[in-house]
N, C-alpha and C positions, 0 to 999 in steps of 0.2 A: 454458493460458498459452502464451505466445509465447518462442520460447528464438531468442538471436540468436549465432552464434559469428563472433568478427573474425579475419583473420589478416592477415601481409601489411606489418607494420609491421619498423622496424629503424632500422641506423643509415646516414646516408648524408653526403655531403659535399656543400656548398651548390652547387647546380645540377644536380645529380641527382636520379633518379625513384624513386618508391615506387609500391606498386600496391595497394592495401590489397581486402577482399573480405569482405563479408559474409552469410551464410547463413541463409537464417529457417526456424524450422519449418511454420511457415502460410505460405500468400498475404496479404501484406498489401499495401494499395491505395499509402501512401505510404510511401518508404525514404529514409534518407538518413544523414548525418554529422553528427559534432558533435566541436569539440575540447575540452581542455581544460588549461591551461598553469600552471605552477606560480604561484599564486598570482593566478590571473585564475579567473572566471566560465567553464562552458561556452558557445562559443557555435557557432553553426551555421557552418558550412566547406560542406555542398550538399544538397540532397533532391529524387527524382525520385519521379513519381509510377508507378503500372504506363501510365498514359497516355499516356507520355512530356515531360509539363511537370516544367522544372525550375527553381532557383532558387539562387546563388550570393554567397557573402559575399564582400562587394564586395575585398577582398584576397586572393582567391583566383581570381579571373575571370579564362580566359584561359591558368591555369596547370594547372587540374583542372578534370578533369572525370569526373562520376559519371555511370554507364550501369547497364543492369537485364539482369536475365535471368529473364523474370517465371518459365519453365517451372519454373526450379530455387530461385525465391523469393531470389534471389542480388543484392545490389548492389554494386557495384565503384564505387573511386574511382582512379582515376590520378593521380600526384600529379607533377607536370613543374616544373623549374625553384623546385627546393625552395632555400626558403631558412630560415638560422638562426632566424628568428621563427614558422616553421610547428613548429619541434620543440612535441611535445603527446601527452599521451595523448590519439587517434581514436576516439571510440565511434562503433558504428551505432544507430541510431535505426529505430523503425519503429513508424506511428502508423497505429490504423483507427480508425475512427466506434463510438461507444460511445450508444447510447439516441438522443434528439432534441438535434443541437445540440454533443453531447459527444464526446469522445477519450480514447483511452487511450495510452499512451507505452510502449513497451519497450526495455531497453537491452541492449546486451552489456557484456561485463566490460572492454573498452578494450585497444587495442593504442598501445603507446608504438612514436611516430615521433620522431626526432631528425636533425637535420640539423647537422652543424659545418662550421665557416668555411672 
């Protein structure tokens, strides 16, 4: 199995930075984030690949950004110019290919970011 530990989260006040970081025990091909906010859906906040393609939820562009460290299986997310609406529990995510066609998902246990006014 794949173990994911996040840190990096806290509290901060609107327009300040966070830096969140996530460690995998394997190499895996793609990393990334995902939030989740009291009473909403997870949804993806960014994912890089080890290739370096990446992909951002269109309210978050511009503000973060996530980088990799493939040697230490590590992804980082930098979070700039935080506002009241990103506060959320951050998981990391980390997906590889499974058989023909399929994937498997691994999560960690979630680091609460909160941001006030």
């Amino acid at each position: 199995q794949v173990q994911l530990v996040e840190s990096g989260g806290g509290l901060v006040q609107a327009g300040g930075s966070l830096r969140l970081s996530c460690a995998a025990s394997l190499s895996i091909n793609t990393m990334g984030w995902y939030r989740q906010a009291p009473g909403k859906q997870r949804e993806l906040v960014a994912v890089r690949t080890s290739g370096g393609s990446t992909n951002y939820a269109d309210s978050v562009k511009g503000r973060f950004t996530i980088s990799r460290d493939n040697a230490r299986n590590t992804v980082y997310l930098q979070m700039n110019s935080l506002k009241p609406e990103d506060t959320a529990v951050y998981y990391c995510n980390a997906r590889r290919r499974s058989g023909v066609g399929g994937c498997v998902d691994y999560w960690g246990q979630g680091t609460q970011v909160t941001v006030s006014s």
